[in-house]
Every structure is written in structure tokens, then in C-alpha cells.
N, C-alpha and C positions, 0 to 999 in steps of 0.2 A: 504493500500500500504506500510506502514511505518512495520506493523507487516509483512506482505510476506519477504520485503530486508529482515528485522533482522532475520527471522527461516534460509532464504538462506543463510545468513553469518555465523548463528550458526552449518548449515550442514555444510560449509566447512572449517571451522575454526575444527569441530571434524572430520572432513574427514586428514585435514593437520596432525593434533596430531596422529591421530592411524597410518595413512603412516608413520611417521618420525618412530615413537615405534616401528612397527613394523619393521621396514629396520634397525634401531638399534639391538633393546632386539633379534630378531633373527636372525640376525649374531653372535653376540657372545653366543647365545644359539646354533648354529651349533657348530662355532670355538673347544666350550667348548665338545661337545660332538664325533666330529671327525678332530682333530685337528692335526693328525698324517696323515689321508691318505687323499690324497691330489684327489682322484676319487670318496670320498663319499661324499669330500667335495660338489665338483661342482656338483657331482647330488644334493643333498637336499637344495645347492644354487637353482638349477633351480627346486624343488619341492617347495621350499619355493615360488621362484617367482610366479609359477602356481598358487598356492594355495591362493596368494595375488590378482593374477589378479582373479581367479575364484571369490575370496568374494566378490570385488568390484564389478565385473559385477553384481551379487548376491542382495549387497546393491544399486545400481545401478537401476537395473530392478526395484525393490523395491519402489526409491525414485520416479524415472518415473512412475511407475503403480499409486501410488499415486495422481504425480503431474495432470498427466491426467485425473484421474477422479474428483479431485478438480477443474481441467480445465474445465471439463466437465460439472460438478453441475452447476461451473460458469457462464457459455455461455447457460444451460438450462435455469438458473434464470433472464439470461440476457434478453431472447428471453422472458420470460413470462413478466417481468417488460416493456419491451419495446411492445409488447402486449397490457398489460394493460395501459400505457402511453398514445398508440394511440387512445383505446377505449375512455378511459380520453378523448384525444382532440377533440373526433369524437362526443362525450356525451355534448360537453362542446361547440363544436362548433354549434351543433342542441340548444341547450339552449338560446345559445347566438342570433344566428341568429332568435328564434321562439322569442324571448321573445317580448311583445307588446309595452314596455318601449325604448324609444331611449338611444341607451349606445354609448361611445365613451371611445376609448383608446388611451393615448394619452402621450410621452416622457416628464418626468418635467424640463428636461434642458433647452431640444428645444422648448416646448410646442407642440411639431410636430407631427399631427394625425399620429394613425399606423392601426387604424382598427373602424373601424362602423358596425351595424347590420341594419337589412333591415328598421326598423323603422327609426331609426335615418336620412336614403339616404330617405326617405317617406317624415319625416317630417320636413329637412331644406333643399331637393330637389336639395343638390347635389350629384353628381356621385361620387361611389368609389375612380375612377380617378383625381377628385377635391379633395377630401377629402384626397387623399396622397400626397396632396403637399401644405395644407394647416397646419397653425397653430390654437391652439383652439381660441386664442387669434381674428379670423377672425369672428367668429362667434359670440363674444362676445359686449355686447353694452353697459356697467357698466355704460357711464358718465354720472351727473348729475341725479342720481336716490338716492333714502334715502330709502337703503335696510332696517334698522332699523325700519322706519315707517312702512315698509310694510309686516316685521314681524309682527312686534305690531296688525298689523292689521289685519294680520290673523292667531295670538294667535301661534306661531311658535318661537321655540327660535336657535339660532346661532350658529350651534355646530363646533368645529374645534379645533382635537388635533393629534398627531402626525401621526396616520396612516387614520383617517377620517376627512371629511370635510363637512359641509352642510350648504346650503344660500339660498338666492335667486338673481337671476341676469338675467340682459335682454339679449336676442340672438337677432339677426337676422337669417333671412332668406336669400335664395338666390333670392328671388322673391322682397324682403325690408323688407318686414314686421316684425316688432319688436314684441315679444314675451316674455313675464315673465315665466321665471322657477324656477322650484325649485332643485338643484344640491345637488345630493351625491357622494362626493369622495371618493378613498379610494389606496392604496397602494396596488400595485401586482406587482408579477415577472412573465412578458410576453414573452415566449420566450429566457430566458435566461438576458430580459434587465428588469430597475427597471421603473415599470409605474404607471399610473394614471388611475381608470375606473371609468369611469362618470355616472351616471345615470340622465336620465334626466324627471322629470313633469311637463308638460306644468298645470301654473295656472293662465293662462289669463283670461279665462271667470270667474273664479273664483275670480277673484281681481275684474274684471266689473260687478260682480254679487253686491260683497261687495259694493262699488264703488252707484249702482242703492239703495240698500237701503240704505245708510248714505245719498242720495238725498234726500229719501222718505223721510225720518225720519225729514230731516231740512224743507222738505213742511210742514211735519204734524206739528211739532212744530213752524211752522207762521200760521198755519191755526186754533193752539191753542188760540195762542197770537191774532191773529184778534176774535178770541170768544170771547176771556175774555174780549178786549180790546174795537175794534172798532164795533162788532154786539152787545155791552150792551147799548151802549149810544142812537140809533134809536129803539131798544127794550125797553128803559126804557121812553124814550117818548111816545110810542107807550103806554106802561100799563098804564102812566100819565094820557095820553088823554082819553082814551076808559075809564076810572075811572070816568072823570068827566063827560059823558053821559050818563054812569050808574048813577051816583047819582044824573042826573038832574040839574047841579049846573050851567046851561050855559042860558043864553036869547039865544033868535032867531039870533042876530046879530050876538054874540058868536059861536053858534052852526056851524054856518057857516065858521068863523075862527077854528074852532076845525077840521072839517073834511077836511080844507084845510091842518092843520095840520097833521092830521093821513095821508093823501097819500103822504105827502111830505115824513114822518117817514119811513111810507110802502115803496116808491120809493127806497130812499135811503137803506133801510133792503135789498130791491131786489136787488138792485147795488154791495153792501157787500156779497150777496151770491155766487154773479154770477162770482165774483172777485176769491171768494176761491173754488168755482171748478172751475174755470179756474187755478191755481195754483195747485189746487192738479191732476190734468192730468198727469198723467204716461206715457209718452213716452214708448214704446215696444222695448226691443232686437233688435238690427241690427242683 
């Protein structure tokens, strides 16, 4: 726009100079050449005039023939650019709407929804209608959670700098239900305004998944510790005893105190078994 003004100033800025030169240098180039008769004068005045109007119309037709078809090129290029723009929004809005990921758009002044795709109205089950009068900030449930652990814990690191953003943070639902996800942000011009587009994965079962084996794991490892610990002590009387009937080393009276021993040992061995699987029972998926 800045180069268009200045070529139109610089055509009329050399349009002003040859008008002035001319209506000068040819006057006194007449004067000089019939400066006596005063009837050749006023013709070649008004040849001269003709001959001035005829150029300019001339340069004229000229600058217009031009300007038109630079007009022209313009408004063709226009029309394909805005073409292509639409197919852009048309490409972008099947994208948008097909994609299986809930996305949200969303103003960072106001935090004020501008746009969702069909997943996202799926999967926090409100309406279009809800969703343009809410902020993101409705859907969100941040307090009392230790996002950092829950990185940690699913080997995820916290990334956020000026035009991206990614974490994880609890939503709700419109139904209540809390839900863990994991958030990518990221800077776009929507529309002509400066926005936020959110991608959203839900990693709920994913953290219940993790969640079920760190249980398993802290069963297994009591179910070590009673091996090593409390199933040695009724096992090592048990080998005690069954020793001394093998080598015979018991009277009759004894013998009898022995095998009242060995089912006392055996009792209790069966009590300590019965104990850890019952502890190690795995509860199934809600």
C-alpha cells in the first residue's frame, strides 16, 4: 500500500513538472518564432493547446490501461487467495471436527470457550450452546492434586514455554465425574483473535492401571517378608521335629509330645498360608 501512494505521487509530481515546462518552454518557443503576427500567434496557441490535451489523454489512456489491469491481476489473485483460504477453512474445519482427540479453543484473556469439536461435546457432555458461555476454567478441577507426582509416575516430564504448554490436570464432567488428563497447548490466530488450542488425553485408567500395580507390588513384597519372616519359624520346627523321628531319638512318651508338636507347627504353617493368599487376592477393574 505504502509503494502504490508513492508510484501515484511520483506520476503526479512528473505529470505537475512537464505541464508547468510545457505551458512555459512553449510559449516562449511560439513568442520567439511568430512574435510579429499576432493570427499565427493564437493558432499555434491553440495547436499547442490540442497537442497538450491530445498527449495527456494519450498518457492518460496509458496510465489507466495499466492501472486496470494491475487492478485486475489484483482482484484475480484476490479471488484465488480467498479460494484457497476457504478451502483452508473447509480442510481444517473436517480435521478439526473428524479428529478423535477432544480439542478446545479457547480466548487467554477471558479464558472464554470459542469453539469444540464433536469429541470434546462427547466427552465432557456439554452442548455447543454450554460450551459458548463457559470458561475453560469450568471444566477444570486443579485443587489439591500433586501434578508433579503424577508425572513422576508416569515417566512424563512438564513442558511449558512461550508458545507451548503440556501437564497434566483434573477436568470434570458435566455428569461430576473427575477425570485426569493430559493437556497440550499451544498459540494460534483464530479468526483474526490471539488463542489457545487445547488438546486433550484422557489418562484415567491409565493412572488406575499404574495405581493397581504399585498395590500388587506392596502385596507381593509382604507376602515376601511373611516368607522370609513368619513361614520360617513353623517350617523350621517342622524340619526340627520330623528330624528327631527320623533318627529315632524320642521314647514313646516323647513321640507323642512330638506329633503333638508337628500338627501344632503344620496348623499354624496352614494359618500363615491361608493369611497370604488371602492378601494377595487381586481385586478386578471396576
Amino acid at each position: 500500500m505504502g509503494l502504490r501512494l508513492n508510484s501515484i505521487f511520483k506520476v503526479t509530481v512528473l505529470y505537475l513538472i512537464f505541464g508547468v515546462l510545457w505551458i512555459f518552454c512553449s510559449d516562449r518557443l511560439v513568442a520567439a518564432i511568430v512574435s510579429d503576427n499576432i493570427i499565427a500567434l493564437s493558432k499555434f496557441q491553440t495547436y499547442k493547446g490540442l497537442f497538450f490535451i491530445a498527449l495527456t489523454a494519450v498518457l492518460l489512456n496509458l496510465l489507466i490501461r495499466w492501472y486496470h489491469k494491475e487492478l485486475t491481476t489484483k482482484v484475480a489473485m484476490l479471488e484465488l487467495s480467498k479460494a484457497a483460504l476457504s478451502k483452508s477453512e473447509e480442510n481444517y474445519r473436517l480435521l478439526f471436527d473428524s479428529n478423535p482427540t477432544p480439542i478446545l479453543i479457547y480466548l487467554p484473556d477471558t479464558e472464554r470457550i470459542i469453539e469444540v469439536n464433536k469429541a470434546a461435546l462427547e466427552y465432557y457432555q456439554y452442548t455447543v450452546s454450554e460450551f459458548s458461555e463457559m470458561s475453560i476454567l469450568k471444566i477444570e478441577d486443579d485443587e489439591e492434586i500433586d501434578t508433579e507426582a503424577l508425572e513422576e509416575k508416569l515417566n512424563i516430564s512438564k513442558r511449558e514455554d512461550m508458545l507451548h504448554t503440556e501437564g497434566i490436570h483434573r477436568h470434570r464432567r458435566k455428569d461430576g465425574r473427575q477425570m485426569f488428563v493430559y493437556m497440550h497447548s499451544g498459540t494460534i490466530t483464530y479468526r483474526g483473535l490471539k488463542a489457545q488450542i487445547v488438546m486433550i488425553n484422557d489418562i484415567t485408567h491409565q493412572l488406575q492401571y499404574i495405581d493397581k500395580v504399585e498395590e500388587q507390588n506392596k502385596k507381593l513384597n509382604k507376602i515376601a517378608w511373611l516368607q522370609s519372616h513368619v513361614v520360617r519359624a513353623p517350617l523350621a520346627s517342622l524340619m526340627g521335629l520330623v528330624n528327631l523321628l527320623k533318627n529315632d531319638l524320642c521314647n514313646k512318651d516323647e513321640m507323642q509330645k512330638v506329633h503333638e508338636e508337628i500338627m501344632a507347627s503344620a496348623n499354624e504353617l496352614d494359618r500363615i498360608i491361608k493369611n497370604i493368599s488371602a492378601s494377595s487376592t487381586i481385586q478386578g477393574a471396576e
